[in-house]
N, C-alpha and C positions, 0 to 999 in steps of 0.2 A: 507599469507596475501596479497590482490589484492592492488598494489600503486596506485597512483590519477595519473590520467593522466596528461603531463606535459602542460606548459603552452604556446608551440603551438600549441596544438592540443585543447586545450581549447577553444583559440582564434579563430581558424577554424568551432569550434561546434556552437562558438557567430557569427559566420558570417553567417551559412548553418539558428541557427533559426530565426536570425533576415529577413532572406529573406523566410521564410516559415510564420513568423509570418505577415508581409507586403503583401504576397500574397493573404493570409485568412482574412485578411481585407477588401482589393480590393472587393473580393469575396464578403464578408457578405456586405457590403454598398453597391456596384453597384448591386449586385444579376442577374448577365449575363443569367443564366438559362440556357447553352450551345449556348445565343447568338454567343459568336464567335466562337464557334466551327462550327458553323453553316454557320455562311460566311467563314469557310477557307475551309469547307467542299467544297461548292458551285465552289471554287476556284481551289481545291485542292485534289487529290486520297486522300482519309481518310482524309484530313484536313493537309497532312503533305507536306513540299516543299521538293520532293524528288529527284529532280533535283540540288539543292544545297547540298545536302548531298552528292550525288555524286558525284559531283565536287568536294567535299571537300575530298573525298574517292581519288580520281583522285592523287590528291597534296601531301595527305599521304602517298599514295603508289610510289612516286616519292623520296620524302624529305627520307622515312625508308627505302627502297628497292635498289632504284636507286642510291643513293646518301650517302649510307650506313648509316643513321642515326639511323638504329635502333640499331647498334652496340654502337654508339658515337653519343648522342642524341645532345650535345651542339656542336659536334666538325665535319659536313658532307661535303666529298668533294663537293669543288665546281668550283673549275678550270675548267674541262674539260664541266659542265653546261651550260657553258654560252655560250651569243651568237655573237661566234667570227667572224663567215665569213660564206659564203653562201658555202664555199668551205669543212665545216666542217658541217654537215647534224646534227650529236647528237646533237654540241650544240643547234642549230637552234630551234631542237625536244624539248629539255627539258626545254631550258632558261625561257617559259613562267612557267613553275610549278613548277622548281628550287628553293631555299632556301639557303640564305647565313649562318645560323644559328637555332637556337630556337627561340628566340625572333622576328626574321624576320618573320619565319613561324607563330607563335604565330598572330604575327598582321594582317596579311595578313588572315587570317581563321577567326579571328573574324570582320574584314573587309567583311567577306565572307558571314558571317552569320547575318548580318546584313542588310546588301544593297545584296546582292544575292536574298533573299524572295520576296524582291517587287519586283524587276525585274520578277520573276516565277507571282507571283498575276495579275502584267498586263498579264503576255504571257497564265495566266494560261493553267492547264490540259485540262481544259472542251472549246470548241472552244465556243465563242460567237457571231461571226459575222453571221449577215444575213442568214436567209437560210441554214446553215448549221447545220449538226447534227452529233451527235457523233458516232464514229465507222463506217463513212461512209467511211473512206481511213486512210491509215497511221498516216497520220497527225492529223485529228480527232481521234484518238484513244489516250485517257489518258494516257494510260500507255505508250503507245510511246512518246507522248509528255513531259512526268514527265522522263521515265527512258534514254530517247535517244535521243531527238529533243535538248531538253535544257543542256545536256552534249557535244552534240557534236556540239551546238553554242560555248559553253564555252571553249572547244577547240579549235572551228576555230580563238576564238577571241584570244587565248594565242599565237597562232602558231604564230595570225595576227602582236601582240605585240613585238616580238621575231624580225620577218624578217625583221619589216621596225623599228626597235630599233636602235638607233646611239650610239655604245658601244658594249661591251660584257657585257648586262645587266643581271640581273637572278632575280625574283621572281614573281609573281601572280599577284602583284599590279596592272599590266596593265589591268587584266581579271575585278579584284577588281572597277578598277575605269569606266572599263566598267557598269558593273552593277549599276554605279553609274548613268551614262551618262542616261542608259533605262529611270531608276527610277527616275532619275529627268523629262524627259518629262510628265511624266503621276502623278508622285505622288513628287510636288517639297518639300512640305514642311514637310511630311515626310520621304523625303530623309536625310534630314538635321538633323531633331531630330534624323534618325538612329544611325549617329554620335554621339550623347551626348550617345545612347545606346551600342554602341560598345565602346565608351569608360569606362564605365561601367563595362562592361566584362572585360575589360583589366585590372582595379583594381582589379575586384574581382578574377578575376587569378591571379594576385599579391597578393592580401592580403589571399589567401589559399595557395602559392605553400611558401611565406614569409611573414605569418603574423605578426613579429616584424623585424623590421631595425634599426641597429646600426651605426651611419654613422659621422668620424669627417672630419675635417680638412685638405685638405694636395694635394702634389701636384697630376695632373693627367695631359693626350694628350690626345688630340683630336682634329681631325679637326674640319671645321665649321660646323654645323649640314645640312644645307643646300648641303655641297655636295656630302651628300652619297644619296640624292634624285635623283630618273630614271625622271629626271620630263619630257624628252621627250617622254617617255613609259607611263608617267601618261597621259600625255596628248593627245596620238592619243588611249589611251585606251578610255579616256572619249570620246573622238570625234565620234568614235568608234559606244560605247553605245550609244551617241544621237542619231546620224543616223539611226542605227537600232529601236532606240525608236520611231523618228518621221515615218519612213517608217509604226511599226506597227501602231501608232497611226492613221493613215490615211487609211492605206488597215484595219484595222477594224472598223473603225467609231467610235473609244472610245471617250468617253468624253474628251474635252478640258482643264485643265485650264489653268487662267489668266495667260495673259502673265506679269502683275505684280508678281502673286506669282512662276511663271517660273525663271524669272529675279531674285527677291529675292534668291530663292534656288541654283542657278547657282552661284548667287556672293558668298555667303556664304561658298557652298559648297567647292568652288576654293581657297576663303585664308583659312578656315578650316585644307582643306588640302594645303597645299602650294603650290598650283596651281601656284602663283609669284615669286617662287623663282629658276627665270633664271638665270643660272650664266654660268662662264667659267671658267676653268682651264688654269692658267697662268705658269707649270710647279712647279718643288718641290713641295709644300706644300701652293701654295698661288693660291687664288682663286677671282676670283671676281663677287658678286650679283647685278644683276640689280633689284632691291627692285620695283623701281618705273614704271617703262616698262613692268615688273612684272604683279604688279599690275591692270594699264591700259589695258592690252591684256586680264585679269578674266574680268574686268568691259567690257570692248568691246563682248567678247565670253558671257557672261548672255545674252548681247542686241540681238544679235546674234539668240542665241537658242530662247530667249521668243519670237521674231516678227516671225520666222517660224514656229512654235508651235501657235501661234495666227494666224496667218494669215489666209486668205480663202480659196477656193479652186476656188473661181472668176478669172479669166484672167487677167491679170499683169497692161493690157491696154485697158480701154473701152467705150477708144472713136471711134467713129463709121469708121476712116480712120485708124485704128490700123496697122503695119505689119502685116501680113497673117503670120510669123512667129512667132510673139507676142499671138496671138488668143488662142489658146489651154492651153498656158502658167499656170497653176493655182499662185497664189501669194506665196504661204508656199513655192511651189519647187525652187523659186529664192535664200531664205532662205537656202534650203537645198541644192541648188548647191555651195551656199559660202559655205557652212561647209564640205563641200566633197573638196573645196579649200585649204580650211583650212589645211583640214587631210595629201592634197597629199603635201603640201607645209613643211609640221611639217614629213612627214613621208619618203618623196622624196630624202632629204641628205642621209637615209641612206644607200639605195641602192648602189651608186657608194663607197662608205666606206666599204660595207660586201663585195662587191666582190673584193676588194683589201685582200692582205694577210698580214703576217707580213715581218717587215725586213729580208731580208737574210744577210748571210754572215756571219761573226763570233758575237759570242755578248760581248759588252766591259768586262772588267774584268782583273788585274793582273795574270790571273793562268785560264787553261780548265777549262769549268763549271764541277761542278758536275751532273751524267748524271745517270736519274731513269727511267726505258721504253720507251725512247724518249723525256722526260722533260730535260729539260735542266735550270742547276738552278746558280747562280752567283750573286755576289756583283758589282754594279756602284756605281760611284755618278756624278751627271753634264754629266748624257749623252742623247744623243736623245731617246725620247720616241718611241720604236718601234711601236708600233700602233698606239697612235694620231697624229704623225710624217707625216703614209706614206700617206697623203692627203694633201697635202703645198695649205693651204687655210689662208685668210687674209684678217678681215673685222672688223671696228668698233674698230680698234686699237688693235686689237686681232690675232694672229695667232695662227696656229695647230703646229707651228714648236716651241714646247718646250721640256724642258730639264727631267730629275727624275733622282732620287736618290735614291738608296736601293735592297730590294733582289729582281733582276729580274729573271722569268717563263719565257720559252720561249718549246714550241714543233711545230715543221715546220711541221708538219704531220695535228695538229690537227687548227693550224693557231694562233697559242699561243701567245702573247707578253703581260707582263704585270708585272706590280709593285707591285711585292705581301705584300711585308714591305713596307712602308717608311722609310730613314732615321731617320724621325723623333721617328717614333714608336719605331725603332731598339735602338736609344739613349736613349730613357726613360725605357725600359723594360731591355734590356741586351741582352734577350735570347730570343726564338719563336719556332716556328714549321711552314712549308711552307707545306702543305698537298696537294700531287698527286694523280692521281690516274684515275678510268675508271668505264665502268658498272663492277662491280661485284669483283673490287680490290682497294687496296688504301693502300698511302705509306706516308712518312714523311721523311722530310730533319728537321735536328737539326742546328738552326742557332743561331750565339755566338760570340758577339760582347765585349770584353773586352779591359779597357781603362784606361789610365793615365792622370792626370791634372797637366800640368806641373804651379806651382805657377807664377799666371799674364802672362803666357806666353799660353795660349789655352789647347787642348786635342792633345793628340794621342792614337790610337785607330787600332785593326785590327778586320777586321770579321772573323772568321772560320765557313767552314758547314761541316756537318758530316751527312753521310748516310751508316748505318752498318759498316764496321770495313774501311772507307773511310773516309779520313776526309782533309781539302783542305783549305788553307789558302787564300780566294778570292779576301782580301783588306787590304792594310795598307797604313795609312793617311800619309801625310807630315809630317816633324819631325814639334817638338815645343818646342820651348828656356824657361827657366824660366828666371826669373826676375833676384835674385840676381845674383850678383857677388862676389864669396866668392877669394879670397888671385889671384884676376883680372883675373879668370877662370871664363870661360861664360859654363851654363851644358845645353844641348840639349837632349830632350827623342826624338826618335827613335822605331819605329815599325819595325817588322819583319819581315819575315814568323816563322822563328824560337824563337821568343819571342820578349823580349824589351831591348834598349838598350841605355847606360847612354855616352852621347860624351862629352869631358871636353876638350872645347878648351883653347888656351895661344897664341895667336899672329895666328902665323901661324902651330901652331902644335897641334894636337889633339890625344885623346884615347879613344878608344871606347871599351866598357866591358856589361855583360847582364847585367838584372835587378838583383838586389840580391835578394835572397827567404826572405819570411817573415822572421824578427827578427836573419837575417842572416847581414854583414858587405862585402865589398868589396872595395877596393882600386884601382879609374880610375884615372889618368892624377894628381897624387900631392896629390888626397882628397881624403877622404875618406866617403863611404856612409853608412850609417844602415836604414834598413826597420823597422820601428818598427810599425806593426800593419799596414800597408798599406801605411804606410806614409813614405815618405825617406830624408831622413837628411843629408847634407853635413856637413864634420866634418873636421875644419881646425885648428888645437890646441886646443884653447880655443871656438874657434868659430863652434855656431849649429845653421846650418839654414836649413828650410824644403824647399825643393825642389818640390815635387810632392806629389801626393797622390791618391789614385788608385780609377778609377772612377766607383761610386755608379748607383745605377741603383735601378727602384722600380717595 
């Protein structure tokens, strides 16, 4: 006897007809007749952009191959990807096509597939301009134009993304917001709808891959969402794409439009995507957004794009005593030499930053890092950030000279520094995995942070990492006093290397003894303790008071 299918798969059959049934609507009331096949024809080898598919072939074969994700789809290295130093050539290579995850790659491809097409529809396969015909050279030929012209813009632009990126940044976004740049000179206002369309997609790969969610209450970390954004890689991506948009926009004579609905699509497009959200890293875990400066620079950059996008191709100046250097000037290129300002201004920082390396020397830490093919892995807290450190810059109340805390990466070879936990992360979770690795290998450090709460008195806490039959105790915090005072014994907990340990002072004299095992008793300095269930009790005759209690983790 065949069972009923269960009820996600149910709910996936209700999503695939409801979007067949909506389709066959469309159809029967407009009645297209292969109008549009017909204009993407016109546009396109067979009607298809097959230049974004490659691109999108490009990134796959990077995220599954390169980065091993087709072993461990949720889980791909990404350390050695990024794009650390001009001194280390991979990262430089990969960072633009790189992926910190699934859901990174996820967005970034449907980002792709949405604003990638327009961009191909202006450039299209078939050449348009004046006098020219097809199959007359390279360039003119569709098939180069679809399978090789528009792949290896798409690379030049990731590569471009990568190099002048301030950071070891990693993912597509920059190529992404390229296409965005093309697309809004020539088609602003459905650049903008593409947006509601991509995000679209991004539900309906949600609601197939998790058509019910169960979700309550409770605690979670996270930082500010704002600062896992590349926004200086968003932004000389987009600048990018414009440039190259108004360049073709002009050497092909395409249609204009308004620089209203330029402006329009630009403003939109920029807080859409959070084009304003400039901020800075103040060290640890604290950050701070310029909202409103933000803002002002989307609104100023629309003005920007739509007056050179509208403007003529008339001389700058014409009145009849003009400069003889003014003369030739057309009006748009003024335009486009501010936005080329722009780019080298937003792109210029990071030149002197890649060609620095990282900190030498030893890296802070209680105990030798643990050490996996040249990574080099360890516990700080409150120390110099080996890479946004080694540039002592200071402006606007801000400096590069801050502090981190957590499991620091570091490989001198590959130009490594970086904070792969935060404390903060390490506190709420417990436990992690810090993932190494290279083309064509990849390793894991097991990290394990276990802790006590000493009653009113804070935590103590040590880290351990463990890599194969190695295992290395990298950090132990300050001791911390609890509150009571049981028969005028003050109890202090104590980290280790070797465990935890219970100090029972009396004036000037103390005893110090381990933790007792769970539901085990032990006798330090007079008193006596029991573990019971995680919790530890000092027992003084008649008197039970809890001292600590062994800290949770979610």
């Amino acid at each position: 006897m065949l069972g009923l299918p269960d009820a996600a798969t149910l709910f996936r059959l209700a999503v695939v007809l409801s979007l067949l049934f909506a389709a066959a609507a469309v159809v029967a009331f407009d009645r297209p007749r292969g109008r549009w096949g017909a204009r993407l024809r016109l546009r396109f080898v067979l009607g298809v952009p097959w230049g974004t598919l490659v691109s999108v072939g490009i990134v796959l074969v990077v995220y599954l191959f390169v980065q091993g994700g087709w072993g461990d789809w949720y889980a791909p290295v990404t350390i050695p990807f990024r794009a650390w130093s001009y001194l280390y050539p991979l990262g430089m290579l990969t960072a633009g096509f790189a992926h910190s995850g699934a859901g990174h790659l996820v967005g970034n491809l449907v980002g792709t597939l949405v604003l990638a097409p327009l961009a191909e529809y202006a450039w299209g396969h078939f050449p348009r301009e004046r006098g020219t015909q097809t199959f007359t050279s390279s360039l003119t030929n569709p098939y180069v134009r679809a399978f090789v012209a528009f792949p290896a813009a798409v690379v030049a632009v990731g590569l471009f993304t990568a190099v002048f990126s301030l950071g070891p940044v990693i993912g597509f976004s920059g190529v992404v917001f390229a296409f965005a740049g093309f697309a809004l000179v020539r088609y602003p206002i459905a650049t903008v709808v593409a947006l509601s369309v991509g995000n679209g997609l991004r539900t309906l790969y949600r609601a197939l891959r998790t058509p019910t969610l169960s979700a309550s209450a409770g605690p979670s970390y996270s930082a500010p969402w704002w600062s896992d954004i590349a926004i200086q890689g968003h932004a000389i991506g987009l600048l990018a794409g414009v440039l190259l948009g108004v360049w073709f926009l002009r050497s092909s004579g395409s249609k204009r439009p308004s620089a209203a609905r330029v402006a329009v699509g630009v403003a939109l497009f920029g807080v859409g995507q959070s084009l304003w959200a400039v901020y800075w890293y103040r060290g640890g875990e604290t950050y701070v957004l310029y909202r409103a400066a933000g803002l002002a620079l989307v609104v100023l950059l629309a003005a920007l794009v739509a007056g050179t996008v509208a403007a003529s191709a008339r001389p700058l100046l014409s009145a009849p005593r003009r400069p003889d250097a003014l003369r030739s000037v057309p009006r748009w290129q003024v335009g486009a030499t501010a936005l080329l300002f722009c780019t080298a201004a937003i792109a210029g920082p990071a030149v002197p930053v890649n060609l620095m390396t990282t900190q030498a020397g030893d890296l802070p830490g209680e105990s030798d890092p643990l050490t996996v093919r040249g990574y080099e892995v360890t516990y700080a807290e409150d120390v110099p950030n080996g890479m946004v450190s080694v540039v002592d810059v200071e402006a606007f109340g801000e400096t590069t000279q801050v502090n981190t805390s957590g499991v620091i990466v570091r490989n001198r070879d590959r130009g490594i520094w970086m904070t792969a936990v935060s404390k903060g992360r390490l506190d709420f979770t417990g436990t992690t995995r810090v993932r190494v690795g290279g083309v064509g290998w990849r390793d894991s450090v097991r990290v394990r942070r276990t802790g006590w709460d000493a009653v009113g008195g804070g935590t103590v806490y040590r880290v351990d990492l463990a890599h194969g039959d190695r295992n290395v105790t990298a950090y132990t915090s300050p001791p911390a006093r609890a509150d009571p005072v049981i028969a005028g014994r003050n109890v202090t907990l104590e980290a280790a290397p070797g465990g935890f340990r219970l100090n029972v002072s009396l004036g000037n004299r103390s005893a110090v003894a381990p933790m007792p095992a769970v539901n085990e008793t032990r006798s330090v300095g007079g008193l006596e303790f029991a573990n019971v269930q995680g919790r530890v009790y000092a027992v003084d005759g008649g008197t039970r008071v809890r001292v600590a209690k062994r800290e949770t983790y979610e």
